[in-house]
GULO-415735 format. One record per atom (N, C-alpha, C, CB): x, y, z. Coordinates in steps of 0.2 Angstrom, whole numbers, padded with zeros to 4 digits, always signed. Glycine has a CB too. Example, Ala and Ser with C-alpha at 12.3 -4.5 7.8 and 13.67 -1.06 7.14 Angstrom:
2
+0066-0028+0039;+0062-0022+0039;+0066-0016+0039;+0057-0022+0045;+0064-0011+0035;+0068-0005+0036;+0064+0000+0039;+0070-0003+0029;
***
This chain:
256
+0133+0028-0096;+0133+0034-0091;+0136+0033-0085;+0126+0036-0090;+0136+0026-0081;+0137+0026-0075;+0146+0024-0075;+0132+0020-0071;+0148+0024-0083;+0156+0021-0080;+0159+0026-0082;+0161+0015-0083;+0155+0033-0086;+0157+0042-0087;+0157+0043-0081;+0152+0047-0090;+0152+0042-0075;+0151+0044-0071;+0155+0042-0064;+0146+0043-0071;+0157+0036-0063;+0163+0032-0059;+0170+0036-0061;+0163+0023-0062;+0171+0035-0068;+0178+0040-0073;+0179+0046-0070;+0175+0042-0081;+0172+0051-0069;+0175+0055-0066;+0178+0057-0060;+0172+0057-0068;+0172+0051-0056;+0174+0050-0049;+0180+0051-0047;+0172+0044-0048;+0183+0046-0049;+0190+0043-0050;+0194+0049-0052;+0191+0038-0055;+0196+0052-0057;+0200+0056-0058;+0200+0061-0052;+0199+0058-0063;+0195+0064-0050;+0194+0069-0045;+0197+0066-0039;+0187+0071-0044;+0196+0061-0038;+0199+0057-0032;+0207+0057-0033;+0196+0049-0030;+0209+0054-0040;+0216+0051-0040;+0219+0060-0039;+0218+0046-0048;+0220+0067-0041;+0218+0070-0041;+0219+0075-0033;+0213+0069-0045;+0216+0072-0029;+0215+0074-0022;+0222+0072-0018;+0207+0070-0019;+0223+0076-0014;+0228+0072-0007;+0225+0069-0001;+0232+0078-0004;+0226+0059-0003;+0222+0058+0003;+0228+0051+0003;+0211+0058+0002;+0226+0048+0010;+0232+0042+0010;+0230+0038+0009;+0236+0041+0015;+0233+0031+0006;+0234+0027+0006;+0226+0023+0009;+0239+0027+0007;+0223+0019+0003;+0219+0015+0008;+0220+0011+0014;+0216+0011+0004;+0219+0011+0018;+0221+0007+0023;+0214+0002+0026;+0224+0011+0029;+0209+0004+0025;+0204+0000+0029;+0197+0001+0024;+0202+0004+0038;+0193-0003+0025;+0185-0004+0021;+0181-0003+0025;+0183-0012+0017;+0177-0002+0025;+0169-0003+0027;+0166-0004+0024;+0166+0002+0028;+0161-0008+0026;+0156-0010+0021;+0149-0014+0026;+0160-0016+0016;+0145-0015+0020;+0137-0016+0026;+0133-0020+0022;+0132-0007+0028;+0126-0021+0024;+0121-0025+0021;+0116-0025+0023;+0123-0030+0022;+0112-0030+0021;+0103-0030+0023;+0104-0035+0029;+0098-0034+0015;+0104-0031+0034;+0104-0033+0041;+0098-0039+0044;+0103-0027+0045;+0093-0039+0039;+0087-0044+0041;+0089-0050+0035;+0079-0041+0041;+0094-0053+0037;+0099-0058+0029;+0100-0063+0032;+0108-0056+0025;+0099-0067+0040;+0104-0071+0042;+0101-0078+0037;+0104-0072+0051;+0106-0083+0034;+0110-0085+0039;+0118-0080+0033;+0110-0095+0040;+0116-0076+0030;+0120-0073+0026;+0122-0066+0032;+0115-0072+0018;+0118-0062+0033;+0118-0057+0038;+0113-0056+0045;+0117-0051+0034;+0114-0053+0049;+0112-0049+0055;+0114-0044+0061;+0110-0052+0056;+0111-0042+0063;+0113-0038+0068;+0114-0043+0075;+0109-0033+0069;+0120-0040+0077;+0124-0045+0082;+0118-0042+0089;+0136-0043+0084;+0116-0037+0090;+0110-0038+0095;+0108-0032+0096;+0110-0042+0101;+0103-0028+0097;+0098-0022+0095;+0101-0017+0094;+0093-0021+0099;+0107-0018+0101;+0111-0009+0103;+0118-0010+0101;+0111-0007+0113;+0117-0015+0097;+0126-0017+0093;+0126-0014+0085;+0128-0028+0093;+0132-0012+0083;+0133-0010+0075;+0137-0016+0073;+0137-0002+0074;+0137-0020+0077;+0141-0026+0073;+0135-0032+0069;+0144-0031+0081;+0138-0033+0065;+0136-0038+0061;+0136-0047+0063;+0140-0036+0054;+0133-0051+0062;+0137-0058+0062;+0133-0060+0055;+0136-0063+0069;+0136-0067+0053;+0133-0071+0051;+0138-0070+0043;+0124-0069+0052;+0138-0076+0039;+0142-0080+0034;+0146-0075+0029;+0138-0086+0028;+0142-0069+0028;+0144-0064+0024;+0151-0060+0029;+0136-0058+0023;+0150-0059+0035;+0156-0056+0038;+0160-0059+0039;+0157-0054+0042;+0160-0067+0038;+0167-0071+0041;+0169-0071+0032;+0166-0082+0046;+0167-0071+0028;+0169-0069+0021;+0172-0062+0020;+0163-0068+0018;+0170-0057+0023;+0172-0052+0022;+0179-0051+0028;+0168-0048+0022;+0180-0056+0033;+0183-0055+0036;+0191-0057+0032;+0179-0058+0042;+0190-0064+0031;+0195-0067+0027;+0197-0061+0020;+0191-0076+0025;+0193-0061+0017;+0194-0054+0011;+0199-0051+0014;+0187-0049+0010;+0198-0047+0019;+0201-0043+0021;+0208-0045+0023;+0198-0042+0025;+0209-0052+0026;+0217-0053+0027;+0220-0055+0020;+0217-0060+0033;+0216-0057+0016;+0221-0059+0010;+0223-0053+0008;+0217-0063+0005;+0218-0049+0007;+0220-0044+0002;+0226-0038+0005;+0214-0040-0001;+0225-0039+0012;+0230-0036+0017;+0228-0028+0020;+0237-0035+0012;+0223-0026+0019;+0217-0023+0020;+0210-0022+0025;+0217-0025+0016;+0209-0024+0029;+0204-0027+0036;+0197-0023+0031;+0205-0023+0047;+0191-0029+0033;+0188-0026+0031;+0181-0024+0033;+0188-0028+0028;+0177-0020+0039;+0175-0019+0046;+0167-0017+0042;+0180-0013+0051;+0163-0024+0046;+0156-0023+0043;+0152-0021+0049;+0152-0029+0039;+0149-0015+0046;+0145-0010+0053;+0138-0011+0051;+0147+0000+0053;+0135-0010+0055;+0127-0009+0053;+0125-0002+0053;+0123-0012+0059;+0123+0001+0049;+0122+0007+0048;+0115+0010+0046;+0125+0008+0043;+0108+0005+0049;+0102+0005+0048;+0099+0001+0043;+0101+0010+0047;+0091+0002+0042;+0088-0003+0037;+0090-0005+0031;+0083-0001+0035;+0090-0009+0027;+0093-0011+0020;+0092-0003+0014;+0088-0019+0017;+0088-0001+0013;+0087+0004+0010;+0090+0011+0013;+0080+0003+0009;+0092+0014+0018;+0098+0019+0023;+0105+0014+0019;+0096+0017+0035;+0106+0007+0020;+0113+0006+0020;+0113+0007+0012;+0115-0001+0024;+0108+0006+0008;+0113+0006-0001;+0113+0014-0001;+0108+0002-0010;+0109+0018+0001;+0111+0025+0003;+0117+0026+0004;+0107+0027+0008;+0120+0025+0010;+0125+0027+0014;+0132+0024+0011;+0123+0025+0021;+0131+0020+0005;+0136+0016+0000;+0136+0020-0004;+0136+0009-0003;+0130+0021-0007;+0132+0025-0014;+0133+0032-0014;+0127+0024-0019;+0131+0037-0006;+0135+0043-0005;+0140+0042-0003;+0132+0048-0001;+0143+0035-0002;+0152+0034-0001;+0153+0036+0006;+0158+0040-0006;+0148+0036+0012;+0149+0036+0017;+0152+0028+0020;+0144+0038+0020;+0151+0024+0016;+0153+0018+0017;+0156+0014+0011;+0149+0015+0020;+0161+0011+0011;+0162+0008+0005;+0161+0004-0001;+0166+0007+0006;+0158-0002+0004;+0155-0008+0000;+0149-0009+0002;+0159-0013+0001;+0144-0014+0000;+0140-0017+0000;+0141-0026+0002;+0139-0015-0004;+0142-0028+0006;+0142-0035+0005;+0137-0039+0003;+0144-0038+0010;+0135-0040-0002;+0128-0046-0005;+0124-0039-0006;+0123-0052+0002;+0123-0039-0013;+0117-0035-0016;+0115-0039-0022;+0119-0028-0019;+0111-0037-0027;+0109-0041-0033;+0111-0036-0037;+0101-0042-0034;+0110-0039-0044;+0114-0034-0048;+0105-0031-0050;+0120-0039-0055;+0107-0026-0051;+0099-0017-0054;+0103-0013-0057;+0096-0010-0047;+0101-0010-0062;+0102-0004-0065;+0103+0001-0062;+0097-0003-0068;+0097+0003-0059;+0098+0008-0053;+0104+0009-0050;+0093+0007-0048;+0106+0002-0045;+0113+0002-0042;+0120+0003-0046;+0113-0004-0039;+0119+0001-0052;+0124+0001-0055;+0128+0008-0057;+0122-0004-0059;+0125+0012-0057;+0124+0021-0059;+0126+0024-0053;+0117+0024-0060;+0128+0019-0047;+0129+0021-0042;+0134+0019-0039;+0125+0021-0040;+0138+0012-0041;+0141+0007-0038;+0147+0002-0042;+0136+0004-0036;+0150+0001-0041;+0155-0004-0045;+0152-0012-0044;+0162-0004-0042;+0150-0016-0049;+0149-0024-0045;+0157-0025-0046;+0143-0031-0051;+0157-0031-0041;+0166-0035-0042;+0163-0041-0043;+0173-0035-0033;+0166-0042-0047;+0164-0048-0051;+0171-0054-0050;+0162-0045-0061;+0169-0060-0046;+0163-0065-0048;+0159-0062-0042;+0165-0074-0049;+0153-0065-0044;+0148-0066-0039;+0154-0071-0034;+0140-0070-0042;+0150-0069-0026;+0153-0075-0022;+0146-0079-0018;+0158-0070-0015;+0138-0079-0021;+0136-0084-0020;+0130-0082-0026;+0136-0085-0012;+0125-0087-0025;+0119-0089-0031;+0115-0090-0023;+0120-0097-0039;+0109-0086-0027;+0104-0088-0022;+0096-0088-0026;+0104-0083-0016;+0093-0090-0021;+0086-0091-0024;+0082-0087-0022;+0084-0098-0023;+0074-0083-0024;+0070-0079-0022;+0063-0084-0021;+0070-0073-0026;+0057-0083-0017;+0055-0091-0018;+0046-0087-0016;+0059-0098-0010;+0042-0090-0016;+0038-0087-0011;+0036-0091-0006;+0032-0086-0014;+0032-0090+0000;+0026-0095+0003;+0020-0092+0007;+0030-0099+0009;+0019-0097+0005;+0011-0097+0007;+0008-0101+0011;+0007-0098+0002;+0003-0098+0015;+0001-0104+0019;-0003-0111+0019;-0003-0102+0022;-0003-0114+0021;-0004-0121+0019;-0014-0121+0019;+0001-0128+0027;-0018-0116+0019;-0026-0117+0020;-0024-0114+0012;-0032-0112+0027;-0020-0110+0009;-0018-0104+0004;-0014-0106-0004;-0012-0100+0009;-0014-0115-0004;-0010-0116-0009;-0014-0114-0015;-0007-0122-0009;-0008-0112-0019;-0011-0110-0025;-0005-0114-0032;-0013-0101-0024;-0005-0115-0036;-0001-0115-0042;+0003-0110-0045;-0005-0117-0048;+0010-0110-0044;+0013-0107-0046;+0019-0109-0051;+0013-0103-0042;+0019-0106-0057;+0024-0108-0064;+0028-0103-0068;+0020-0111-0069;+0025-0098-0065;+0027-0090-0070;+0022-0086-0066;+0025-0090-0081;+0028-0080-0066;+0023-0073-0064;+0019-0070-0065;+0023-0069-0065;+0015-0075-0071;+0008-0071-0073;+0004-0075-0068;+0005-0072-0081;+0006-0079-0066;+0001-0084-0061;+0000-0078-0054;+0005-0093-0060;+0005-0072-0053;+0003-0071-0048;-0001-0064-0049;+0007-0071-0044;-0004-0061-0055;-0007-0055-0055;-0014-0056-0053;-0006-0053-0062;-0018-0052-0049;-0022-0054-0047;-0023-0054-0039;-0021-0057-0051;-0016-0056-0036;-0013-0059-0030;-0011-0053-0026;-0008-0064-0030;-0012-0055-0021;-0011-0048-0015;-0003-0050-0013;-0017-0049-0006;+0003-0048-0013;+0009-0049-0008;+0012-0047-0005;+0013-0049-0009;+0016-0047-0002;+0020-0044+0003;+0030-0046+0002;+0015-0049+0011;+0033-0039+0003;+0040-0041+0002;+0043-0038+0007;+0044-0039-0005;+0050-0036+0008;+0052-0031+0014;+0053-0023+0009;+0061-0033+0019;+0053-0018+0010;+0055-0012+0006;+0061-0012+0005;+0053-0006+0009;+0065-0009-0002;+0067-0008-0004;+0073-0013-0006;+0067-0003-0003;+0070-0021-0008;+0072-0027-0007;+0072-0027-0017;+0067-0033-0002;+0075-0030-0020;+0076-0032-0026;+0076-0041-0027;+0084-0028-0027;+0073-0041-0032;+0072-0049-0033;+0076-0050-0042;+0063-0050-0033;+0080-0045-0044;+0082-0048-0050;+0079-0039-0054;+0078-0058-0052;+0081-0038-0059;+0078-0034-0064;+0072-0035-0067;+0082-0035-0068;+0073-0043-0069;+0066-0045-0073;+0060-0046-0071;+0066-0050-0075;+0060-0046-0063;+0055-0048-0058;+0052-0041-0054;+0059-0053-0053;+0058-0037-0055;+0057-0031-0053;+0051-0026-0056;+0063-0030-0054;+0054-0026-0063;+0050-0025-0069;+0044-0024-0069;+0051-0028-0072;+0041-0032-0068;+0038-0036-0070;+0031-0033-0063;+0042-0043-0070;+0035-0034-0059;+0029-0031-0051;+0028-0024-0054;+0034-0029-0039;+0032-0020-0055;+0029-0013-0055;+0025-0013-0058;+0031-0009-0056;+0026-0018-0066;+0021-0016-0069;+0015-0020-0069;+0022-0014-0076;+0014-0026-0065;+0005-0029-0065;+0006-0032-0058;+0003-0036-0072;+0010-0033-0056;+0007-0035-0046;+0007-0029-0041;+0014-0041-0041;+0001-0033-0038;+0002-0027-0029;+0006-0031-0024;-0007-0025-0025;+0013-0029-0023;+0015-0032-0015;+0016-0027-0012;+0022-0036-0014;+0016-0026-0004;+0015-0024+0000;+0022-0022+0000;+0012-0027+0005;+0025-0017+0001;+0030-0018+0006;+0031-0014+0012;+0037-0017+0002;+0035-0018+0016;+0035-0018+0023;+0042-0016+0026;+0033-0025+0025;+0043-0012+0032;+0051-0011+0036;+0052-0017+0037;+0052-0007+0042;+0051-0025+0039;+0054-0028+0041;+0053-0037+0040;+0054-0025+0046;+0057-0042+0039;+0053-0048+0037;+0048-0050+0043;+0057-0054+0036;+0051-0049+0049;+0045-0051+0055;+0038-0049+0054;+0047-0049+0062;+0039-0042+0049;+0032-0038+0050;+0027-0043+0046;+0033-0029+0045;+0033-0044+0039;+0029-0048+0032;+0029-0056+0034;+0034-0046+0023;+0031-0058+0041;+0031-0066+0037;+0023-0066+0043;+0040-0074+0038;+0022-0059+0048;+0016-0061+0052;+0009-0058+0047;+0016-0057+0062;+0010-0054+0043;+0005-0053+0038;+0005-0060+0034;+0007-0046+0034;+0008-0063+0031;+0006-0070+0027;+0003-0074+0033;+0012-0074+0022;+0007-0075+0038;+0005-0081+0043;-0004-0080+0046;+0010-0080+0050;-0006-0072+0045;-0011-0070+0047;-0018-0070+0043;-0009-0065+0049;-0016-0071+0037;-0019-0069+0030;-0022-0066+0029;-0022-0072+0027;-0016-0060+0030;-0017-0052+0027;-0015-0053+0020;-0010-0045+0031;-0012-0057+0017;-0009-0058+0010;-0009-0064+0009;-0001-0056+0009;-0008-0065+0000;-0007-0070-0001;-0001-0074-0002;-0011-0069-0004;+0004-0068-0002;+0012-0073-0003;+0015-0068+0000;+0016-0075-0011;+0020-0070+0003;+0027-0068+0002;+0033-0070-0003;+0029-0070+0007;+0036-0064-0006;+0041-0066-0009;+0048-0064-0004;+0040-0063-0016;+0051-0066-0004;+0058-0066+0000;+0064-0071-0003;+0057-0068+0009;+0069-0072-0002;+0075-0076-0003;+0075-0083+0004;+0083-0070-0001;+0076-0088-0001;+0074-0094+0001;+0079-0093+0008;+0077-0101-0005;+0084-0093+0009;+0089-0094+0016;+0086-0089+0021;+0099-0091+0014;+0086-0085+0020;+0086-0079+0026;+0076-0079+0028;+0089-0069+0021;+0072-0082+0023;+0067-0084+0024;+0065-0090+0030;+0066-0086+0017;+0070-0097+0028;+0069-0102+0032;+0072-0099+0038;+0071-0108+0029;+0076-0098+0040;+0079-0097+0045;+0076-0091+0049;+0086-0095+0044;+0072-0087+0047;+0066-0084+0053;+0061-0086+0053;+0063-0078+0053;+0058-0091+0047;+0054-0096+0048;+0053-0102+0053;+0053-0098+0043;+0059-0104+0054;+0060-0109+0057;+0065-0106+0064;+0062-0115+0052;+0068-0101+0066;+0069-0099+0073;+0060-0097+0077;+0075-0091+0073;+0060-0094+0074;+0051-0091+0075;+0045-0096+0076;+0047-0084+0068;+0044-0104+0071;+0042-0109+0075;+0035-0108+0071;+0041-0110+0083;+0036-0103+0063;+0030-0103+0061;+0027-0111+0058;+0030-0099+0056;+0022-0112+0060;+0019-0119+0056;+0015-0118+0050;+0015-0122+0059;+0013-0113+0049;+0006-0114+0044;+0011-0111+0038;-0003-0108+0048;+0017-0112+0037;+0018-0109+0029;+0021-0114+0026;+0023-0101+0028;+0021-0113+0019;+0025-0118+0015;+0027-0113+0012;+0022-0124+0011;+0033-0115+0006;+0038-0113+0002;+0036-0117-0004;+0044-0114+0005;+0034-0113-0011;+0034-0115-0017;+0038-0119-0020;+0033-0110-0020;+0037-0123-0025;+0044-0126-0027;+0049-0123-0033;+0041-0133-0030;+0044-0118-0036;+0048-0116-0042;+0047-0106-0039;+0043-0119-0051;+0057-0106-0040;+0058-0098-0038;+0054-0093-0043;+0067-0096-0038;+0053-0087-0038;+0051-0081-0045;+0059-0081-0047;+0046-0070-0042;+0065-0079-0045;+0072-0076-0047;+0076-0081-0045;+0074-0068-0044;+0080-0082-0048;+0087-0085-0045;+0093-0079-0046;+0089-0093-0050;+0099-0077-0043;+0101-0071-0044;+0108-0073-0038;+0095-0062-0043;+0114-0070-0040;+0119-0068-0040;+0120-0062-0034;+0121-0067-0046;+0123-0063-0029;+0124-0059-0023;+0132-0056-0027;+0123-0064-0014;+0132-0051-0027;+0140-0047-0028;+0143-0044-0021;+0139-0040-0034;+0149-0041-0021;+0150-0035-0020;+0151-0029-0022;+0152-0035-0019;+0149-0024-0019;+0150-0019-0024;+0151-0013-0020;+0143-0018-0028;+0155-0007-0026;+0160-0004-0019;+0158+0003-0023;+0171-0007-0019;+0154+0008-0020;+0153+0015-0019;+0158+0018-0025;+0155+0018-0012;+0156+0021-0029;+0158+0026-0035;+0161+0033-0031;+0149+0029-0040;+0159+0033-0023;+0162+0040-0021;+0165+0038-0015;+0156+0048-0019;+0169+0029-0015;+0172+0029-0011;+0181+0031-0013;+0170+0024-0009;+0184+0033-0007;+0191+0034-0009;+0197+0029-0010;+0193+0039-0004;+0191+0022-0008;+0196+0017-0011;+0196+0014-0016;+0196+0012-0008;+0190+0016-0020;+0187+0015-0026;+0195+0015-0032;+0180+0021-0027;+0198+0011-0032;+0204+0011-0039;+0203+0005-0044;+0214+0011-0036;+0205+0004-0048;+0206-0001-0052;+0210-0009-0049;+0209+0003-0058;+0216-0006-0046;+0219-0011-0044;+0216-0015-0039;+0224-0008-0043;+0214-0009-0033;+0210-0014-0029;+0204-0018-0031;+0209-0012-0023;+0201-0016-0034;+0194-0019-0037;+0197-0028-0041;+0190-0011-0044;+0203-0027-0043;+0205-0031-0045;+0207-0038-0043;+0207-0028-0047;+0213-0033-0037;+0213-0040-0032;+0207-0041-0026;+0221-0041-0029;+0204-0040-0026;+0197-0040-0023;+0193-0047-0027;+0191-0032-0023;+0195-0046-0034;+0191-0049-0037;+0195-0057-0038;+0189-0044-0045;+0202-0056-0040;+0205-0061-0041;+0204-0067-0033;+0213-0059-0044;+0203-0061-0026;+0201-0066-0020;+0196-0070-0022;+0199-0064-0015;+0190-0067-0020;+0182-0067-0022;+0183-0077-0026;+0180-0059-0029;+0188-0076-0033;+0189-0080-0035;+0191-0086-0033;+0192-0079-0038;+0197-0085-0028;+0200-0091-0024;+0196-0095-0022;+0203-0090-0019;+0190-0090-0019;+0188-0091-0012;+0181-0096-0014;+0187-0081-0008;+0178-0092-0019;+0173-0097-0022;+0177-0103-0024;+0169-0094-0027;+0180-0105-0027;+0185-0112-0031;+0185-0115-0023;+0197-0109-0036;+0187-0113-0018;+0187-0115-0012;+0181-0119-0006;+0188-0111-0012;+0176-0116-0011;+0170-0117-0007;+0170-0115+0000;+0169-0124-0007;+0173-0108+0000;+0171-0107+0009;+0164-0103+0009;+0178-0100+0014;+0160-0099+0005;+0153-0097+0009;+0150-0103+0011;+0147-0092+0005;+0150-0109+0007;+0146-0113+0011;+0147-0115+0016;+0145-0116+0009;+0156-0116+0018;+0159-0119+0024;+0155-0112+0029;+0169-0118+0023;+0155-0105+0027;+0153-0100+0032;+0145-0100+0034;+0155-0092+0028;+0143-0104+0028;+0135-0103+0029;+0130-0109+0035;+0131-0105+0020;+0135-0113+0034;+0134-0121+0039;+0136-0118+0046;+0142-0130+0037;+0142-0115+0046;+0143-0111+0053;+0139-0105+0055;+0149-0108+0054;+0135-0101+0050;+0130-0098+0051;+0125-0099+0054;+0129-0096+0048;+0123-0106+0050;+0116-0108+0052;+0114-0111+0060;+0114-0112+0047;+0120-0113+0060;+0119-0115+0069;+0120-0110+0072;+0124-0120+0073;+0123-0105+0071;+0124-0099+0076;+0118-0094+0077;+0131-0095+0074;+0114-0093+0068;+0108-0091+0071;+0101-0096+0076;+0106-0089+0065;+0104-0101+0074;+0099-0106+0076;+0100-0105+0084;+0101-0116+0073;+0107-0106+0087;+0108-0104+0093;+0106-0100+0100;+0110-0103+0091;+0105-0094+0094;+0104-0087+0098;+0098-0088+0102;+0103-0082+0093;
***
């Protein structure tokens, strides 16, 4: 249904008089560092490893590619998949999105989803059945993989919340009993913010593939470019640069 539905997209577009792509937009989950963030409250600028990625994207393919902030994570896959903006930089792959969006395949990084708990708060964890029962906390309209996804709706209660600062002072407070979130973007407001009392589980609920993915009702949306987007993507990982981008991330959020 969703590549009837892209198909048609497309034709109608190819179909339309409009020029030549010249420029991308694209956006993210703004509470991501050392992957994303907002360059500072009253700014639409982005920083952090995802935009020097996209930045480089951009010069290869010949094409700039200009990441805006466009509101909360759940507003911005909105504002992608009504084609007000074109891409997504870093999503998971969902069902849901996919009906809505193009993945560009390869992935350009792997990451991990993790929980933590406070150190008076340990508990054993090996599989998701170990957390039914358990109170959580996640940010809203966050995705941890399909299987996991699933899996909460149908036998856990997590909270979810507008923001990680909200959810990591509800665990620190023992409003809850975990946090789930993404290992990187976890440590790095954990440890700018100077929490002490959390630990981090050893074994992830998800491990999952960050993509790009590019709006069904965007007008750049063609085959070809999707393609050499993809054959970069390629280079670029064989290269090893997000991790080169993520080392320079991490000091720069550490910085701030």
């Amino acid at each position: 249904m969703r590549a009837v539905f892209c198909a048609f997209l497309l034709i109608f577009l190819s179909l339309s008089v409009r020029a030549e792509c010249t420029a991308l937009t694209a956006s993210g989950n703004a509470e991501y560092p050392p992957y994303l963030w907002r360059a500072s409250h009253n700014s639409d600028a982005l920083d952090g490893a995802i935009t020097r990625l996209m930045t480089t994207l951009g010069e290869r393919i010949g094409i700039p590619v200009q990441m805006q902030f466009v509101g909360p994570w759940g507003r911005t896959q909105e504002e992608v998949a009504n084609g007000n903006i074109d891409l997504i930089a870093g999503a998971f792959y969902t069902q849901a999105r996919s009906e809505r969006m193009d993945y560009i395949r390869p992935a350009f990084q792997e990451t991990r989803s993790v929980l933590w708990v406070r150190n008076d708060n340990v508990f054993a964890y090996s599989r998701l059945d170990d957390l039914v029962g358990k109170r959580g906390v996640t940010v809203i309209n966050n995705s941890f993989g399909q299987a996991f996804d699933e899996f909460a709706k149908a036998h856990l209660e997590i909270l979810q919340v507008g923001g990680l600062e909200q959810a990591l002072r509800m665990i620190s407070n023992g409003r809850v009993d975990y946090l789930v979130y993404e290992e990187q973007p976890g440590l790095a407001y954990i440890e700018r913010a100077r929490i002490d009392n959390l630990q981090m589980l050893d074994v992830p609920v998800s491990s999952e593939a960050l993509y790009l993915t590019m709006s069904c009702k965007s007008a750049c949306n063609t085959p070809a470019l999707k393609e050499r987007i993809s054959a970069e993507l390629e280079l670029m990982r064989q290269e090893g640069l997000m991790d080169q981008y993520l080392e320079l991330a991490r000091g720069q959020w550490q910085g701030q």
